[in-house]
Jmol script that loads the backbone (N, CA, C; Angstrom):
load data "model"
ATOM      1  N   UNK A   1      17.880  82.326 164.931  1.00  0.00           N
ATOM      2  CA  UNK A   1      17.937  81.774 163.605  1.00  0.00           C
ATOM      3  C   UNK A   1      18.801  82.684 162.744  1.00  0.00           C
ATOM      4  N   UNK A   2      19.735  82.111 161.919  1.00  0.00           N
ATOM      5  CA  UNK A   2      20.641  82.719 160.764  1.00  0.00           C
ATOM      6  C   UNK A   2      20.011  82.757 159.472  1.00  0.00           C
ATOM      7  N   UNK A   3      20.007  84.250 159.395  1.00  0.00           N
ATOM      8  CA  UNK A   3      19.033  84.343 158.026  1.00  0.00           C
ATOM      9  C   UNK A   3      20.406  84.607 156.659  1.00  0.00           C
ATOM     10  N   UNK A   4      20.720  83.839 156.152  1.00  0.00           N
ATOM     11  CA  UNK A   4      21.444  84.288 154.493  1.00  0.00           C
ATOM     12  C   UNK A   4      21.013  84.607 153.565  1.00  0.00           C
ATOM     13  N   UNK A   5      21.443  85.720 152.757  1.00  0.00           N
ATOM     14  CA  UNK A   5      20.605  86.493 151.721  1.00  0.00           C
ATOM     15  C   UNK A   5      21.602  86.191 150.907  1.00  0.00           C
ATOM     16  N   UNK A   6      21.766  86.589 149.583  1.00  0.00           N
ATOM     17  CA  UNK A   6      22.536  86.872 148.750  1.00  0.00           C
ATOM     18  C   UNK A   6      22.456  88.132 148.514  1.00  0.00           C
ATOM     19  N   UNK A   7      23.405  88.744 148.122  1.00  0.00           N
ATOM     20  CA  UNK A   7      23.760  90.050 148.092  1.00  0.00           C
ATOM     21  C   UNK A   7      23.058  90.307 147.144  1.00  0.00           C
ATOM     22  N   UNK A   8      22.045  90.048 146.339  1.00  0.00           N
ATOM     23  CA  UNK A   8      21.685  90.309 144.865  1.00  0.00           C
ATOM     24  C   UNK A   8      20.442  90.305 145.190  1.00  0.00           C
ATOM     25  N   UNK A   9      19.654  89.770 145.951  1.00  0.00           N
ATOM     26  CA  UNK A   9      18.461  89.889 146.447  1.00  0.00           C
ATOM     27  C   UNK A   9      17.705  91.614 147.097  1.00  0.00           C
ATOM     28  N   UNK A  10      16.533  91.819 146.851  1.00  0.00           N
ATOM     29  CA  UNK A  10      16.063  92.875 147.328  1.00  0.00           C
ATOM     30  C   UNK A  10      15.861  93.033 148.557  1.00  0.00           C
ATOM     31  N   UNK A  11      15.704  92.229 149.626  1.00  0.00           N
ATOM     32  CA  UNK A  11      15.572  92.383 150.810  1.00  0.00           C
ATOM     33  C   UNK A  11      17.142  92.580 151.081  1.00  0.00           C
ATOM     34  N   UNK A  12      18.013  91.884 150.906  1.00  0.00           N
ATOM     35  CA  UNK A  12      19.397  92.307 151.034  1.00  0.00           C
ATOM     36  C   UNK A  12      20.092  93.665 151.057  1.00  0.00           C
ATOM     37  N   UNK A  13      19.404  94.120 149.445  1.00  0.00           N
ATOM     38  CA  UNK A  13      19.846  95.544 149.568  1.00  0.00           C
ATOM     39  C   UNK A  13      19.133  96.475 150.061  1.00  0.00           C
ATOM     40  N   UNK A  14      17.667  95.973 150.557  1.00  0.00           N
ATOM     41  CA  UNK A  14      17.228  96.779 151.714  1.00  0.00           C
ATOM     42  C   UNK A  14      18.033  97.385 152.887  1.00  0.00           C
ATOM     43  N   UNK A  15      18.025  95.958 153.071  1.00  0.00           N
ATOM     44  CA  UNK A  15      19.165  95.762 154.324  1.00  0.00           C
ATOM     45  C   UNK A  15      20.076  96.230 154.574  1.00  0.00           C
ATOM     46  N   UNK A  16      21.171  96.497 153.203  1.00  0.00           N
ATOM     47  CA  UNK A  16      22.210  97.206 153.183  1.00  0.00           C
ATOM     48  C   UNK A  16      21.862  98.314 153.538  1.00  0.00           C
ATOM     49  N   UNK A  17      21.027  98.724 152.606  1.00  0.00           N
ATOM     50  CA  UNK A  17      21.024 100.562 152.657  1.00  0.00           C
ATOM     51  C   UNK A  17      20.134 101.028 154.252  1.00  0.00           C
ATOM     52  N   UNK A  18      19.798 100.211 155.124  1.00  0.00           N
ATOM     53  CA  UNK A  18      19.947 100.523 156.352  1.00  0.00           C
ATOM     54  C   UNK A  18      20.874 100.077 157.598  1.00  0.00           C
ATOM     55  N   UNK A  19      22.093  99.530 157.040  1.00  0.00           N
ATOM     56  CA  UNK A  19      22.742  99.202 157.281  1.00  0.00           C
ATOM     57  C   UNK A  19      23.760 100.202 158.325  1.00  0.00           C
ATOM     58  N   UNK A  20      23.886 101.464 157.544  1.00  0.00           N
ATOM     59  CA  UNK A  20      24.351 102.895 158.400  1.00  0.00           C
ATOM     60  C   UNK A  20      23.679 103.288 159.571  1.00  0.00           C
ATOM     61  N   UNK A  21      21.906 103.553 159.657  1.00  0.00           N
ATOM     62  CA  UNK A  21      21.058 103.315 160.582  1.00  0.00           C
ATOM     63  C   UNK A  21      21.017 102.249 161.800  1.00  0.00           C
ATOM     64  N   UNK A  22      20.938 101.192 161.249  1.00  0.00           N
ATOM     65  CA  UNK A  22      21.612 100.519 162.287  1.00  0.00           C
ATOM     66  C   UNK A  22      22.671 100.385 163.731  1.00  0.00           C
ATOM     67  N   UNK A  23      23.645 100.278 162.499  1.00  0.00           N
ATOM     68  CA  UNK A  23      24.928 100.672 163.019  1.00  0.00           C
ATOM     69  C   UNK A  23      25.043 101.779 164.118  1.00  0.00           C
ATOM     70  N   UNK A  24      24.067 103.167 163.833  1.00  0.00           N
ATOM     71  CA  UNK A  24      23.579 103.863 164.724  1.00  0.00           C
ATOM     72  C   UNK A  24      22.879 103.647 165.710  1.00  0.00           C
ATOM     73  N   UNK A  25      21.848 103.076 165.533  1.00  0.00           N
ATOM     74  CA  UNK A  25      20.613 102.466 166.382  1.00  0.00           C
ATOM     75  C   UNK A  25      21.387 101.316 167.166  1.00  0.00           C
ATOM     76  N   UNK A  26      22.162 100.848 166.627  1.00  0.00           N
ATOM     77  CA  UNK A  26      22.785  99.463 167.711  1.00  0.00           C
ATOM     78  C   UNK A  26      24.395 100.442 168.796  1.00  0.00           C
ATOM     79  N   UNK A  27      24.829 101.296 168.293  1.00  0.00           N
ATOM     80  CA  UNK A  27      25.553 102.271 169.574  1.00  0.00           C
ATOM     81  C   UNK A  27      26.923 101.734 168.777  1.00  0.00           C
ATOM     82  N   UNK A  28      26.978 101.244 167.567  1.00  0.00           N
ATOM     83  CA  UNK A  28      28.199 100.287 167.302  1.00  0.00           C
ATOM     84  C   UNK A  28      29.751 101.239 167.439  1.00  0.00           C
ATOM     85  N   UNK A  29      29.212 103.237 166.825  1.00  0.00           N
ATOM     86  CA  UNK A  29      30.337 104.177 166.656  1.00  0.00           C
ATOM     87  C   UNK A  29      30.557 104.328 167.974  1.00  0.00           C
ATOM     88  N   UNK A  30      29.993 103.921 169.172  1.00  0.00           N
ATOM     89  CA  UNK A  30      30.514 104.224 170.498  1.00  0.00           C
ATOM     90  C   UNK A  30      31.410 103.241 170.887  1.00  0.00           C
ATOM     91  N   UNK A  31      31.850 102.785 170.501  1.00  0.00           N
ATOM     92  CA  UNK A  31      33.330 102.005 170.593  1.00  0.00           C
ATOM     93  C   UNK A  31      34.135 101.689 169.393  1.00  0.00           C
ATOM     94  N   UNK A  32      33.368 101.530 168.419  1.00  0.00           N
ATOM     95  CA  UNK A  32      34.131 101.596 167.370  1.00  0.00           C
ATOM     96  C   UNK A  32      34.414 103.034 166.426  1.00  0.00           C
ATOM     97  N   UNK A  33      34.882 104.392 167.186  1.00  0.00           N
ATOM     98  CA  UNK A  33      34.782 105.469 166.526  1.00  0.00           C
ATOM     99  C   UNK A  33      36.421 105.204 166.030  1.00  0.00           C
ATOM    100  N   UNK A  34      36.853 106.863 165.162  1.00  0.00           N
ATOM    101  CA  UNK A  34      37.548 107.183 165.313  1.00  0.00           C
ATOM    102  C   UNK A  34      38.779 107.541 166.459  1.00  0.00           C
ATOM    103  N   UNK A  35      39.646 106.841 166.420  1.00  0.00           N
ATOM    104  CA  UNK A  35      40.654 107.289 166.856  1.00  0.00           C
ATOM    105  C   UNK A  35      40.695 106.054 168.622  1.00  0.00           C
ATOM    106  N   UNK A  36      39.536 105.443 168.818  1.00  0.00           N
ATOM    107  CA  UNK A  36      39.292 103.943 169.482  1.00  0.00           C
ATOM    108  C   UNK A  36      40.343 103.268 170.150  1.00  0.00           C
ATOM    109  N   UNK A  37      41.479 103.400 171.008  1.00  0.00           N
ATOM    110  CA  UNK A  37      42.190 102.209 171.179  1.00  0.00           C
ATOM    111  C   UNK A  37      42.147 100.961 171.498  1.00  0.00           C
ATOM    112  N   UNK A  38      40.215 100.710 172.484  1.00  0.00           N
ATOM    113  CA  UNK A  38      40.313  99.629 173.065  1.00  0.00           C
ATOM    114  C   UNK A  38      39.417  98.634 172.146  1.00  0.00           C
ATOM    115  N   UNK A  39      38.889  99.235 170.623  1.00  0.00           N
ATOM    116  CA  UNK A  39      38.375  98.325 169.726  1.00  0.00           C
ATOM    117  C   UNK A  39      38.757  99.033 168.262  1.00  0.00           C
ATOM    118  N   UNK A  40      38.913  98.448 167.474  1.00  0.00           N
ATOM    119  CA  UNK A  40      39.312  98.373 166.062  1.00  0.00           C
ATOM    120  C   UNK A  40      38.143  99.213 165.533  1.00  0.00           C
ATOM    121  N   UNK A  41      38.567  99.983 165.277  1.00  0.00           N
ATOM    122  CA  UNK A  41      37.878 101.357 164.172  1.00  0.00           C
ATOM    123  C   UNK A  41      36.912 100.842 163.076  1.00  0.00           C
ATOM    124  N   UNK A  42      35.697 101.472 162.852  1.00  0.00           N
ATOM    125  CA  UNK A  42      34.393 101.641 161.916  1.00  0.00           C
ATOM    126  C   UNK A  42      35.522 101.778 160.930  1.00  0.00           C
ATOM    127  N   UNK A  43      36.422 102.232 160.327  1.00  0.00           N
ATOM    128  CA  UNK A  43      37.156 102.549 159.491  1.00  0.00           C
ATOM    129  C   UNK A  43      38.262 101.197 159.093  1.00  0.00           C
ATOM    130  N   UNK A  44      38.884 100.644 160.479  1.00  0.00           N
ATOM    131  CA  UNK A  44      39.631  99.388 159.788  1.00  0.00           C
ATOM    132  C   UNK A  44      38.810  98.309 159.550  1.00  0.00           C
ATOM    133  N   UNK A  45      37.826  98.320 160.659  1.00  0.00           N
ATOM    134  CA  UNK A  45      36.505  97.053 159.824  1.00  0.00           C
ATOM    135  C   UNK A  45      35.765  97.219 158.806  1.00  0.00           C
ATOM    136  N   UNK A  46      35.402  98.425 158.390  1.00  0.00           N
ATOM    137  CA  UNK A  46      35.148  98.624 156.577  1.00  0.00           C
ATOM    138  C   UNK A  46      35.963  97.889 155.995  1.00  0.00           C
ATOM    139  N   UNK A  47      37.245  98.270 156.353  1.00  0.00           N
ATOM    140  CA  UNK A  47      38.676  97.799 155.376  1.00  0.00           C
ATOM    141  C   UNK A  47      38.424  96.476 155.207  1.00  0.00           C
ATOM    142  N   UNK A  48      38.500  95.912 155.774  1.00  0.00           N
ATOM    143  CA  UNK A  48      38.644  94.639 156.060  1.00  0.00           C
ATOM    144  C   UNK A  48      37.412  93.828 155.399  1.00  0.00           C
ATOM    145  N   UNK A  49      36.269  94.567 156.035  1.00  0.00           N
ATOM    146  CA  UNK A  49      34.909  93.697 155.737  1.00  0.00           C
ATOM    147  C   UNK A  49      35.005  94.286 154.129  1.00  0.00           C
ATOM    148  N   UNK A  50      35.147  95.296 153.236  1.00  0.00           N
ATOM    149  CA  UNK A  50      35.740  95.468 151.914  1.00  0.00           C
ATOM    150  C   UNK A  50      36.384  94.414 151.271  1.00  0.00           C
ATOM    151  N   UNK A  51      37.362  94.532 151.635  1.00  0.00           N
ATOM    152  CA  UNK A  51      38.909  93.680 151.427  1.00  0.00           C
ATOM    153  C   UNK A  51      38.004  91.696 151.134  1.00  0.00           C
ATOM    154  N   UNK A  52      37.266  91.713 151.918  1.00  0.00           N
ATOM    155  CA  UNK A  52      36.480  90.305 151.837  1.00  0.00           C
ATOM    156  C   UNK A  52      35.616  89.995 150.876  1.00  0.00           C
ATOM    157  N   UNK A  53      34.985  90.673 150.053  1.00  0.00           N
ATOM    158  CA  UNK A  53      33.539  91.016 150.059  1.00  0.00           C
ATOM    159  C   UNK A  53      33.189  90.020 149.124  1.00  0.00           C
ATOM    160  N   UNK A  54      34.876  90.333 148.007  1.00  0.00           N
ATOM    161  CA  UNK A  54      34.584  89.290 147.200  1.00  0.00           C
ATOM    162  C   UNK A  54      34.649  87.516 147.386  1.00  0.00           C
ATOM    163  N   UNK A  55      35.013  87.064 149.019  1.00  0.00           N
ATOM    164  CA  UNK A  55      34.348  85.541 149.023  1.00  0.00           C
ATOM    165  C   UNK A  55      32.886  85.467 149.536  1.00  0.00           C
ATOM    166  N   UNK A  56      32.629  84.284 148.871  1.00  0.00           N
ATOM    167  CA  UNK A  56      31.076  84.165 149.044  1.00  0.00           C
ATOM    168  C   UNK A  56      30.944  83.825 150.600  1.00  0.00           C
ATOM    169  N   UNK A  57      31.938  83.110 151.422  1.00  0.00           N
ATOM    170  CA  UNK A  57      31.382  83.513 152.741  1.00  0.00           C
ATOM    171  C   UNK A  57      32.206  84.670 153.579  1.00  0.00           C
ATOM    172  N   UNK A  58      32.391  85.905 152.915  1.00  0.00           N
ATOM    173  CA  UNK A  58      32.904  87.025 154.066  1.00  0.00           C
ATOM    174  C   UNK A  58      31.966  87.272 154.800  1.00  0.00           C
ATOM    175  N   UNK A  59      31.052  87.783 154.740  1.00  0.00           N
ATOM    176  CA  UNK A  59      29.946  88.159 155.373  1.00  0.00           C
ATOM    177  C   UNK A  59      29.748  87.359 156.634  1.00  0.00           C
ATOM    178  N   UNK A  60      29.860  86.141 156.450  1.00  0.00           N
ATOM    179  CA  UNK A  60      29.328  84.808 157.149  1.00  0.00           C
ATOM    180  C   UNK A  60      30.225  85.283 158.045  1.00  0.00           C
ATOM    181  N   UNK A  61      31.700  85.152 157.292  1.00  0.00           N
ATOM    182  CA  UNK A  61      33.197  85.215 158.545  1.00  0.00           C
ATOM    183  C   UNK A  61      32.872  86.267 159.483  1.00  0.00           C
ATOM    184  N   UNK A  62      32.559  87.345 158.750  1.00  0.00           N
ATOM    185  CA  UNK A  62      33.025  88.280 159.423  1.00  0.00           C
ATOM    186  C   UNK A  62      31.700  88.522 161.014  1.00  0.00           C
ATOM    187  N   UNK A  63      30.774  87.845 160.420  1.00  0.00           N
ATOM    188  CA  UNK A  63      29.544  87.740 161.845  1.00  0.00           C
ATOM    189  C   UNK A  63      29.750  86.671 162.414  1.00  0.00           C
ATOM    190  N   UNK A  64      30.402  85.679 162.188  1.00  0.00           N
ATOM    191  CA  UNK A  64      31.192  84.457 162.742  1.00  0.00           C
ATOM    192  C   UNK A  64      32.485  85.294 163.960  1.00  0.00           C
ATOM    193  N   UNK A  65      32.668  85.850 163.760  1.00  0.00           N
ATOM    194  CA  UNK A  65      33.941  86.836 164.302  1.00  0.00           C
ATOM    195  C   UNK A  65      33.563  87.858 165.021  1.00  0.00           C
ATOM    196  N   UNK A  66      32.428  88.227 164.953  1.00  0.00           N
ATOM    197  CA  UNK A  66      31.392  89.278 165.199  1.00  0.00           C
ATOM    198  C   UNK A  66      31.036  88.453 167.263  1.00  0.00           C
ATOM    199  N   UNK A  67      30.360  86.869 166.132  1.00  0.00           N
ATOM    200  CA  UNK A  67      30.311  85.682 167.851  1.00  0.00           C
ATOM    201  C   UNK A  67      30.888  85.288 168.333  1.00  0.00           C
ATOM    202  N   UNK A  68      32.433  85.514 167.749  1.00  0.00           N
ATOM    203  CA  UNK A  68      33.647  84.909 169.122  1.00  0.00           C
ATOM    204  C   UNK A  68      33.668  86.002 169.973  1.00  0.00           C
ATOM    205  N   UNK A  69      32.921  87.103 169.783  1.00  0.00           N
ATOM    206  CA  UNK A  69      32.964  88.080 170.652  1.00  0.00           C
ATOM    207  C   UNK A  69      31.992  88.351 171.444  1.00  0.00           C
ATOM    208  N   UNK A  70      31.721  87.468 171.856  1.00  0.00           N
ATOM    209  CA  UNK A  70      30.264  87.181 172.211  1.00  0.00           C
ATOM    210  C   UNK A  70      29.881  88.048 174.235  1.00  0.00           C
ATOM    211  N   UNK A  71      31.445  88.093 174.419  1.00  0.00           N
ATOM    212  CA  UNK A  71      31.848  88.750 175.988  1.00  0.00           C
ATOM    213  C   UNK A  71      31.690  90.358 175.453  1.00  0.00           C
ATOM    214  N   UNK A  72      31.332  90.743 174.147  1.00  0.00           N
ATOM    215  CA  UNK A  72      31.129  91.628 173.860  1.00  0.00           C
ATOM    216  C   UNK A  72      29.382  92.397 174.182  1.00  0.00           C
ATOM    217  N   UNK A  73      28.765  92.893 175.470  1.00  0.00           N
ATOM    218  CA  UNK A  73      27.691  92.604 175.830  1.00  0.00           C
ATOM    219  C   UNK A  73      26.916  93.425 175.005  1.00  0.00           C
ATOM    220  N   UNK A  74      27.043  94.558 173.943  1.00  0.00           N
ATOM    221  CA  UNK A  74      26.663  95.144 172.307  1.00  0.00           C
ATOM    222  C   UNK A  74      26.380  94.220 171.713  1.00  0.00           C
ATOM    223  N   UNK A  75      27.431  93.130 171.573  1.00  0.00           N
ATOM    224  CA  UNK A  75      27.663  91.969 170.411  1.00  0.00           C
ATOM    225  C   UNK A  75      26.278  91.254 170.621  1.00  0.00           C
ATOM    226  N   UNK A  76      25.673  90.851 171.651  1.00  0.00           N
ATOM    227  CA  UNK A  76      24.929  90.177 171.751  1.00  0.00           C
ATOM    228  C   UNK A  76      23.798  90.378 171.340  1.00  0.00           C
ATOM    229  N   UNK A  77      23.228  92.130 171.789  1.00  0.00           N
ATOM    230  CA  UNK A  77      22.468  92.811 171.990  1.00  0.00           C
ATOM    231  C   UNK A  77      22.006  92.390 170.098  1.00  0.00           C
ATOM    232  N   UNK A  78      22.629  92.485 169.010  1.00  0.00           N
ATOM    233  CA  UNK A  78      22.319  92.673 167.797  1.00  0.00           C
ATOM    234  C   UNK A  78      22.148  91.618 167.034  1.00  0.00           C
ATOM    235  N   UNK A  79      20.752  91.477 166.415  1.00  0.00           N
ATOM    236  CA  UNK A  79      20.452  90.443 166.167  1.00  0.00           C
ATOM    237  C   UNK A  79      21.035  90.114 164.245  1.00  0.00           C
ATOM    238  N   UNK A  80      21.098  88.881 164.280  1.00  0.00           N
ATOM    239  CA  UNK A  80      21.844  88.124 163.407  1.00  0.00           C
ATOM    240  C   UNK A  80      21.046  88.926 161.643  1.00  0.00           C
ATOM    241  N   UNK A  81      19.879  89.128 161.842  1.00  0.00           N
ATOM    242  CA  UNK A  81      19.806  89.960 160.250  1.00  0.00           C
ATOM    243  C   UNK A  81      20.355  91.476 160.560  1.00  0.00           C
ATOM    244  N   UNK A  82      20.598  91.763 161.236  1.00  0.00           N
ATOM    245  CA  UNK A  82      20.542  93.355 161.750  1.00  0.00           C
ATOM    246  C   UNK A  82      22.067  93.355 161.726  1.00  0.00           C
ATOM    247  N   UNK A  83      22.736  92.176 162.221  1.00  0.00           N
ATOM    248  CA  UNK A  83      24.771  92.519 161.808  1.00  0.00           C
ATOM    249  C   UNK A  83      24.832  91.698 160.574  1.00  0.00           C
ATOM    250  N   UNK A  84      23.648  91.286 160.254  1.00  0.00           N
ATOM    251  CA  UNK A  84      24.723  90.794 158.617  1.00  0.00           C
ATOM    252  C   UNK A  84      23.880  92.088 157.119  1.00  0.00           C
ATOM    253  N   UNK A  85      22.867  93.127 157.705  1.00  0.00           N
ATOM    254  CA  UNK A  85      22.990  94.492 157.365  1.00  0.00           C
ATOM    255  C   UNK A  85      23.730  95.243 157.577  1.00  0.00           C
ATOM    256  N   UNK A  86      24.632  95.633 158.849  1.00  0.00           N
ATOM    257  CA  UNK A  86      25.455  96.093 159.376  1.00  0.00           C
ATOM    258  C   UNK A  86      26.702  96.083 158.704  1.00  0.00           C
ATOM    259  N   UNK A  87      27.024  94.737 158.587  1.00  0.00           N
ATOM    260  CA  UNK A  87      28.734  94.111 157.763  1.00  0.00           C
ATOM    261  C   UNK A  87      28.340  94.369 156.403  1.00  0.00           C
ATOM    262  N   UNK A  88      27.035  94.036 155.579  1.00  0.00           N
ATOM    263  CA  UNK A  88      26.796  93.786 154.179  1.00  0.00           C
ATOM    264  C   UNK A  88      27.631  95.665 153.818  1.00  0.00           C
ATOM    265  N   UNK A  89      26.946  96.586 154.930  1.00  0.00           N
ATOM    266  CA  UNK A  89      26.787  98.128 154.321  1.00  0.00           C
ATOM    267  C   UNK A  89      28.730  98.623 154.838  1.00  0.00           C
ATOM    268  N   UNK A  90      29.154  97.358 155.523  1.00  0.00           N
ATOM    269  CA  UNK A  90      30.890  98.017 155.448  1.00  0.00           C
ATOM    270  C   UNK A  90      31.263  97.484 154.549  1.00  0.00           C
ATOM    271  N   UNK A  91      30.790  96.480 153.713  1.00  0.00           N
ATOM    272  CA  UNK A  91      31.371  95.189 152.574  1.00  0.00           C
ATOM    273  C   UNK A  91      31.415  96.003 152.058  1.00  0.00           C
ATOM    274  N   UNK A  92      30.259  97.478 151.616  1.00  0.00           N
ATOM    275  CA  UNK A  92      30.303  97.874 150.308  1.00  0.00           C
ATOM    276  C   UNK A  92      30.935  99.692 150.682  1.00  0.00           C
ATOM    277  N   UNK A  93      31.280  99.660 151.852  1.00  0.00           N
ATOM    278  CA  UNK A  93      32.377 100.809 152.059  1.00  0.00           C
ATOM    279  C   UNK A  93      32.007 101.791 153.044  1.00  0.00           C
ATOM    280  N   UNK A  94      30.388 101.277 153.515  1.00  0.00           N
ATOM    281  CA  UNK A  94      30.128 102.070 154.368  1.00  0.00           C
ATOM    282  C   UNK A  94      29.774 103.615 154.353  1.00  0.00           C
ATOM    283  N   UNK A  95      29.217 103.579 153.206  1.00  0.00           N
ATOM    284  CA  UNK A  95      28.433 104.888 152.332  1.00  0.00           C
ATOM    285  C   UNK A  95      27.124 104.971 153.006  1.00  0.00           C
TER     286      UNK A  95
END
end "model"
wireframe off; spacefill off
backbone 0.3
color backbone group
């Protein structure tokens, strides 16, 4: 099930602010570190998931994009409130 929050909601910014944790707990910097060739950097997907933040469905896109990667066997592993905490905490820069 796809859970949507609005970013303005308290469970949301729960969410966010464990959003870094996560990201840890799900192994995400082990392929997406610094310096990465065979996946796009914690650093250009901030950018990006940033760069979005302001349409009302980036978030959506960007975990929509998250499931075309679905041969991604991580990708799977993480469940749908847990990457749209994940993306919410790069939307906002990944602090």
């Amino acid at each position: 099930m796809l859970l949507l929050l609005s970013p303005w909601t308290p469970v949301a910014s729960a969410q966010v602010s464990d959003g870094a944790r996560l990201a840890s707990d799900h192994g995400c910097l082990n392929c997406h570190c610094a310096g990465s060739k065979s996946s796009p950097t914690l650093e250009s997907l901030t950018k990006k998931a940033a760069d979005q933040r302001d349409g009302t469905d980036a978030v959506q896109h960007l975990l929509d994009e998250m499931h075309e990667k679905s041969a991604v066997t991580s990708h799977r592993r993480v469940s749908d409130p847990s990457a749209l905490a994940i993306l919410r905490w790069m939307a906002q820069g990944a602090h």
